[in-house]
Structures are given as C-alpha cells and as structure tokens.
N, C-alpha and C positions, 0 to 999 in steps of 0.2 A: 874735332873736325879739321880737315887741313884748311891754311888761309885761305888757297884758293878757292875752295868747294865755296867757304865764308862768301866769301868775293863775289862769287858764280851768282849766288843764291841773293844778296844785297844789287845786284844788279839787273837780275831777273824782275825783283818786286819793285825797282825802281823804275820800269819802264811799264810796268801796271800803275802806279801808282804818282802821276806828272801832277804837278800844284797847279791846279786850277781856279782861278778866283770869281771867274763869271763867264758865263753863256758869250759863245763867240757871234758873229754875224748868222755862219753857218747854223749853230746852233741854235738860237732861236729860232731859224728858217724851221728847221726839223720840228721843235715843238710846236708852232702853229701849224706843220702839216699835221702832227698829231690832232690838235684840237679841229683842224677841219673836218675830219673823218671821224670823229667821235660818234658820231649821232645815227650810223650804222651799224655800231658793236651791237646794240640789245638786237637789233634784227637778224645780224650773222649768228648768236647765239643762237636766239630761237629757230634756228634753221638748224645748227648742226645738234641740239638738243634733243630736240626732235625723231633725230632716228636715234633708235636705238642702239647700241652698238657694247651692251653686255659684253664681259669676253667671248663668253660663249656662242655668240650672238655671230657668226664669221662675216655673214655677207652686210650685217650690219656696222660692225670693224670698217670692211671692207669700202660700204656706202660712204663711210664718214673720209675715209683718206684719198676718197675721190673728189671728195668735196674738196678737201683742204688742199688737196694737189693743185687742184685750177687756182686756188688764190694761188697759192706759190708760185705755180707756171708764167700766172700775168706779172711777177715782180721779178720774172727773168730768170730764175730757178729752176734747173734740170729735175722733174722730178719724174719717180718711178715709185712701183707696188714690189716689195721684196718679198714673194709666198712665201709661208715655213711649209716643212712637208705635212702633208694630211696626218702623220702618225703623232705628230705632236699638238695637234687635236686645236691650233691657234690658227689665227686668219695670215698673221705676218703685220709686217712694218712701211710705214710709207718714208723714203729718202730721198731729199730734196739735195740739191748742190747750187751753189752761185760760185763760180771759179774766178780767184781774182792772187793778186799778191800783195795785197795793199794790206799792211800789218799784221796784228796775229791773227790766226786764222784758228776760225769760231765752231763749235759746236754747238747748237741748240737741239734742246730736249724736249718732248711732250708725249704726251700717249692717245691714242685713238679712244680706248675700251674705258667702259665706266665698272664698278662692281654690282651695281644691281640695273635691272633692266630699266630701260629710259622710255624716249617717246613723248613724253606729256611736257609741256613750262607754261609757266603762268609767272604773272608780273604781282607786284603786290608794292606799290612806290618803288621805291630804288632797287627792292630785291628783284633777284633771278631766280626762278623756285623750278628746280628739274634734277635730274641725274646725269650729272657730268658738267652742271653750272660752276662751282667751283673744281672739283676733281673730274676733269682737269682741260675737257674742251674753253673754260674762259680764259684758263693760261694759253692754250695754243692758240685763240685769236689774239692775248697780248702780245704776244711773239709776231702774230703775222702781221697785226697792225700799227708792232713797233719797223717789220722790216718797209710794210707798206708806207712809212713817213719817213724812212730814210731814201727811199726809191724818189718820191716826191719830193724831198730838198737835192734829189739826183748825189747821193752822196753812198748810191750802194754800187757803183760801178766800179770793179776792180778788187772788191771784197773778196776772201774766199768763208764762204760760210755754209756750214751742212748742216741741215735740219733732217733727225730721227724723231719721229713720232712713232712709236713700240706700240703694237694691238695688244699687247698682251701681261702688259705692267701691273693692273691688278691680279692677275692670277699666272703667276712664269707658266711659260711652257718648257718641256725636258724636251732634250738633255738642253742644259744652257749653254752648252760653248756654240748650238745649232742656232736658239732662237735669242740669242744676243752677239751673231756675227756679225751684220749689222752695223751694230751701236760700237764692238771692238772695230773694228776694220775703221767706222770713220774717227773713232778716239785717235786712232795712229794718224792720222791726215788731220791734228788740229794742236793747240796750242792751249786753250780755253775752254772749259764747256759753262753754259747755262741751262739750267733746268728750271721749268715754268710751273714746277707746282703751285699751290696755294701761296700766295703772301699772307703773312699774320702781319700784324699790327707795323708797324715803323721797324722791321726786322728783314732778313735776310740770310739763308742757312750756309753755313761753312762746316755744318756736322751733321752727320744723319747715323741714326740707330739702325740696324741691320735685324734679317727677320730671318726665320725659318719657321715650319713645319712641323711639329712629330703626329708622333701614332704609339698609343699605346695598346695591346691584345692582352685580355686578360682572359686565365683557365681554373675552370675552379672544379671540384668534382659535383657532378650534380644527380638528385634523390631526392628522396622525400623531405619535405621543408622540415619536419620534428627532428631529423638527425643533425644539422647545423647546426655547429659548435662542436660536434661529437669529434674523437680521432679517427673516424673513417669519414664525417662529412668537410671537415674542415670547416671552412670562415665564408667559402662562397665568392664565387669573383668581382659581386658588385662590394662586398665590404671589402674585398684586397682594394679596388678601384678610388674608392670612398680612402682606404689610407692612404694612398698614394700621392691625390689630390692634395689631402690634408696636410702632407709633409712638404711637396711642393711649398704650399701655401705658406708655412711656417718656414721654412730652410731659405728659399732661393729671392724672397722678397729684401732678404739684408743685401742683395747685390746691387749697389748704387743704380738706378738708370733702367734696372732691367724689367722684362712685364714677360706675363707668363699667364697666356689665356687657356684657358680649355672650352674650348668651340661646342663640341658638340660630344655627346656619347651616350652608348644604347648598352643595355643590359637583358638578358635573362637566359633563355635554355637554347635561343641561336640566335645569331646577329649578323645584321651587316652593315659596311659603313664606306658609304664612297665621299666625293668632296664637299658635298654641301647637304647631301642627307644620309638617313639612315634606317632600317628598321631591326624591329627586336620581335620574339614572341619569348612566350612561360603563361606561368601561373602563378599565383601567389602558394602554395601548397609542395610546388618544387623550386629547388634550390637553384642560382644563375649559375649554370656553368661559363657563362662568356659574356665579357664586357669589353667594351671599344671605345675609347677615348681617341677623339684626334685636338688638336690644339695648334697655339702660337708662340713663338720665343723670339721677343725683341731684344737683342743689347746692345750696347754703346760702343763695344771692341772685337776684335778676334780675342784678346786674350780673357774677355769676359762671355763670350760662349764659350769657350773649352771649357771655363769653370763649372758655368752652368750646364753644359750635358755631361759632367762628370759628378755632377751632384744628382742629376736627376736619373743618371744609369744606376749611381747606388743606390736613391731610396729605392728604384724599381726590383732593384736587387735583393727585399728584403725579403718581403713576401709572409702571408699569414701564413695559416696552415693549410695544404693540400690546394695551394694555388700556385701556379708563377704567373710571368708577366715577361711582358718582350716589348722595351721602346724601339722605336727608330725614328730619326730625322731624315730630312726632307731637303737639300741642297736648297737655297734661299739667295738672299738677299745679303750682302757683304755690308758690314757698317761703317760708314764714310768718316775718314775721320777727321781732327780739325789741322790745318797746316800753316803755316806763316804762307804757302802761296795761296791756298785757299782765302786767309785773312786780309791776302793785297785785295785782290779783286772786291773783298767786300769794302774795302778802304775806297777801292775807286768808285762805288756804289755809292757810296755814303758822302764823294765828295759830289757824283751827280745831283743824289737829292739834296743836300746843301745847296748846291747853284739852283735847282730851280725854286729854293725858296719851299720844301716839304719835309726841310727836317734833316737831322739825323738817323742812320740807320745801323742795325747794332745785331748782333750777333744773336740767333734764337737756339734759347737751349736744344741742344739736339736729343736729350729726355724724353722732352714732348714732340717732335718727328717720328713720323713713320719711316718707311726704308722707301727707297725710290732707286729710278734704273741711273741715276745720276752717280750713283756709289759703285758701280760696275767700274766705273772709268776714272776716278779719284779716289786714291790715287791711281797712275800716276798725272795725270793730268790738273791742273788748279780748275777750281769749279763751286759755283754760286749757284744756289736750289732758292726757293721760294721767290721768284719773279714773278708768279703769275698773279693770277686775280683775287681779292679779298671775298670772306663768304666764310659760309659756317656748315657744319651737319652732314662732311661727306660720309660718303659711305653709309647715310639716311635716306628715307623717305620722303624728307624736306630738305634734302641737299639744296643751297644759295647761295649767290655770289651779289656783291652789291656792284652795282651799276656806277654810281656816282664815285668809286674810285677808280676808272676806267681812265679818263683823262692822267692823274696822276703818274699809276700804273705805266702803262704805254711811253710817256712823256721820258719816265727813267729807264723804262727797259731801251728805249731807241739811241741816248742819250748814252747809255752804258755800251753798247752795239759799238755805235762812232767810234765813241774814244778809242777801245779797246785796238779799232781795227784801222785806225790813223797810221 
C-alpha cells in the first residue's frame, strides 16, 4: 500500500479513536439525562410491541413508523414515510434527518417489521416477552432514547444524523437497488453508521455473516410405486431430494462459518411452494414425481458463497436415475466484513463503556450473526451492529429483552453518539 493511503487510513482511525480518561462535565449531564427517562422504556415498548407489524403486516409496518416518527419529530428530526411500490409487496421505510455539521455525520439503523406476527407483551420481572422485544423495536427505542438524552443535555444541536428504520429487514423486498435506495442514498450523506440490533453479552459487531435464499425443483418420473428402482421408473424425486440434502449435509459443513438450512419442502405427484408454505398431494402406491425444497445460506464472505453455490450446483448436478433438479438463489444479504475502521469505532465503544464504569467491550464472532441491512452499507462506510437491547429467543414465540439493561444500553449508545459527532 502507498505511505500515503497508510497515512490516510492511521489518521482517519485516529480521529475515531481520541484518549479519553473520564466522563467530561457535559457527559455526565447526558448520562443522568439518560437515567432520568429510564422509567418510560418498558412503557414505550409495550406500546410499540403491541401492534403488530409482521413484514407482511403493511399497515402495521406502517402504524409502527408513525409511532416512532412523532418521537423523532419532537427531538427535532425531519421525518417522513418513504412507500416502496405495491409491486414489491413491502410497506416501505421511515427516514428521519437532524441537519447539522458538527463532526461526523451519523447513520443510524433500525427496522420497523418483526418475522412472526406481534400484538401481545407481557412482563415477567426484568423481562420483555413479545415479538419485536429484542428484534428489534427495543434497539430502536435505544436509539431514540439515546438521541432523547442528548437533546436533554442540549448537545444534539448542529448534528447531522439520519435515522433508516427499513420495514422490511426480516424478509427483503425485490428488486433491492428499489427497496434499499433509501438506506444507499443516506450511506452517501454519512460518515458512520450504527445499527441497533440485538446486544449480546459485553460485545459489539464489526462482522456480520451474509444470507441468501435457494430453491430447489426436483423431477422424477412418476407410476406405479412397484416399478421404483426399475430403469424406466428410476429413484423418484423425493430420494433424488433426500441425496441432495444428504451431501449438502456432508460436503458444505467443512466450510468454516457457514450454515446451510433447509426451511421447508413438499414432495409427491404435484406440489407447490411459496414463502412460508406449501402443499403436496400423491399416494403412497405412486411414485413422487416432484419435490421442492426451499432453504437458507449464511457465510462469512463473498468469496465463501461463490464456494458454496459452486458446491452445491454440483452435487445438484448429480442426480439419480430418471430425475434432475434445478437450484436457484435468491439475491440476499451481503456479508459484512471485519475492517480496521470498522475496529476503531468498536475501540471508541469500548473506551465509552470503560468511562462509564461497564466494562470492556470486544468483538462478537460474526459465525454467530445473522445478516442485517447494516452490511448493505459497509463497506464502504465503518460501522458498529449490536447497540441495541439485550434479550434472547428472536425469531420465537417467546422473543425477550431484559429491561434492567436498559439504563446501561442507552447510557453508551448516547455516549458513543457525542463523541463520534464532537
């Protein structure tokens, strides 16, 4: 690399990254405006918990980022409802602005939509028990009620910071250059981004695993079930299906990092399979001519999907007798990778939570990540995922967040906010 670039790059991280030894005047102001308004999170939760706001769920999408717009609006925030078109089948994005030129100027992340439908929360001591308590409405009131105590130590005047909240994060809408213009348009009008998913444990992400889709069709010849195995019935599309699975299973597990689900699939003499269901009919007496696998493919790199759908084009390519098979993928989620700017910003993380006395904070295997709309935008942009609120079981039944790290939470995300934007 030339010295300069060197240069470039040592000077960039050094201006993320200032030696801080303790909480300034101002800054403690901020933390006690934190702790004053604590004692409203479990209430604003259970309000935006409340509605439902499934992907699918449009005007409930939609309810939620009306909600979260008025908080914006009152802490000075130009906010607006950005539709996608009807044809991509999503509600759209809520995008908030505070225009200022006071440091770097910020991106924050969150999303409207939960994956299973919501409506219901119930407390149970410190927990939060609903759908979307921790994924991912508890991150986006950390967010609001980090910018809400910087507004209160009057220290958010002159910021420039964009808040995307994406309706549509658990399940993309196509084409993506439509329903992530958005989130690209304000990546070029920032310097930073933060995303508020889930916090784990004393951690913070600088890596995230990237996702996609497939779809497998399987054709097998189909007849009387006594001729199976015969050279005119062949093997049947649910045992091609069954090897397929198999070699998967065996072949693509040695790739460091990678996960390889098979969701859902239906077998027998016709089928069919859309996103979240599916049906089949037959008989046991005839043979399946058609089986349909749809699935998930996480990995750690761009250069560890290409391996992996060039493994899994061949085994589909093998095929028993008098069947084939036809995969396709699914355009997805890019895998974030990990960068020395990505690691300043966790460094300046790490010195917030050191000042206020909560530790050290360290880098979370991005193995154990999901994908998130934070990887659309880093690169190129540096950017820090897991800010939002601690909790366990998303994407369950008994999705939680706990309550009593709420204080904590808030304290460093407003703390991180500041500094960044000094």
């Amino acid at each position: 690399m030339h010295p300069r670039a060197i240069g470039l790059i040592f000077g960039f991280l050094s201006t993320l990254c200032p030696a801080v030894a303790a909480l300034t005047t101002i800054e403690e102001k901020i933390v006690a405006a934190t702790r004053a308004q604590a004692a409203t999170f479990a209430d604003d939760l259970e309000r935006v918990v409340r509605i439902d706001s499934a992907t699918d769920n449009l005007a409930g999408v939609r309810q939620v980022a009306d909600l979260f717009g008025v908080q914006l609006a009152a802490l000075g925030l130009t906010t607006r409802f950005a539709p996608l078109p009807p044809s991509t089948g999503r509600a759209g994005h809520l995008v908030a602005e505070h225009r200022g030129t006071k440091g770097k100027r910020l991106l924050l992340i969150g999303h409207l939509d939960t994956v299973l439908p919501g409506g219901s929360f119930r407390r149970e001591g410190s927990r939060a028990i609903g759908s979307g308590t921790n994924d991912i409405k508890g991150g986006d009131l950390v967010m609001i009620y980090a910018l809400r105590a910087l507004r209160a130590a009057d220290v958010l005047a002159d910021t420039q910071i964009i808040v995307v909240m994406t309706g549509d994060e658990e399940s993309l809408g196509r084409p993506l250059t439509t329903c992530r213009e958005e989130l690209f348009a304000a990546a070029q009008r920032s310097d930073i981004a933060l995303s508020f998913e889930g916090a784990i444990g004393k951690t913070a992400t600088v890596a995230r695993r990237g996702s996609m889709n497939w779809e497998i069709d399987v054709q097998g010849a189909t007849g009387h079930s006594s001729a199976i195995f015969s050279p005119a019935m062949g093997a049947g599309s649910i045992y091609e299906a069954a090897r397929i699975l198999q070699e998967f299973y065996t072949d693509l597990r040695s790739l460091d990092g990678l996960t390889l689900n098979p969701a859902l699939i239906v077998g027998g003499t016709e089928t069919a399979l859309d996103r979240t269901s599916g049906t089949a009919s037959g008989k046991t007496n005839i043979t399946a001519q058609s089986t349909r696998i749809r699935g998930d493919l996480r990995t750690v790199s761009a250069d560890q999907l290409a391996e992996a759908q060039r493994r899994m084009e061949a085994i589909v390519a093998k095929n028993l007798p008098r069947t084939s098979a036809k995969i396709t993928f699914r355009e997805g989620y890019p895998a974030m990778p990990d960068t020395p700017a990505n690691r300043a910003v966790l460094a300046q993380l790490d010195s917030v939570s050191r000042d206020l006395d909560y530790g050290p904070i360290t880098a979370y295997d991005p193995r154990a990540r999901g994908a998130g709309d934070v990887a659309f935008i880093s690169p190129p942009l540096p950017a820090l995922d897991g800010l939002g609120i601690r909790g366990g079981l998303s994407h369950a039944p008994n999705e939680w967040a706990d309550l009593a790290t709420v204080p904590e939470l808030v304290a460093r995300a407003a703390l991180l906010i500041y500094r960044l934007t000094r």
